[in-house]
C-alpha angles and dihedrals in degrees: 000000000000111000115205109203096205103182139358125212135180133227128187128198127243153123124239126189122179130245099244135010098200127041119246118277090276098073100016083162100085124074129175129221147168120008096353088057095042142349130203132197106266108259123128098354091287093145094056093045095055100052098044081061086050091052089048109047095036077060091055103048086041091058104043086054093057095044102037099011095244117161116246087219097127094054088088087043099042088043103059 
């Protein structure tokens, strides 16, 4: 059977993390997660992993701020 080989594209593989997960103290209300904070190569669902894990612990630290006034500081730490 003809195969019509209709466009080529390139990938190249890398990881990317980003400099900071949490904005300065000027704005400490921004966080960053999932693919904006970091990206893998795609191999074995890594990337969404990752950022599940993100999701998950940026919720913990969130929530304990609003009910016991705790600081989300360690979720850039905890995340790299």
């Amino acid at each position: 059977m003809p195969l019509d080989i209709v466009a080529v594209n390139t990938w190249c593989m890398e990881a990317v993390l980003a400099e900071r997960m949490q904005s300065p103290q000027k704005h400490p209300d921004i966080f960053l997660a999932g693919d904006c904070a970091h990206a893998f190569p795609p191999s074995g669902g890594f990337g969404l992993n990752t950022g599940i894990g993100d999701a998950v612990n940026l919720a913990h630290k969130l929530s304990r701020a609003v009910k016991f006034g705790e600081s989300p500081d360690m979720y850039e730490e905890e995340r790299r």
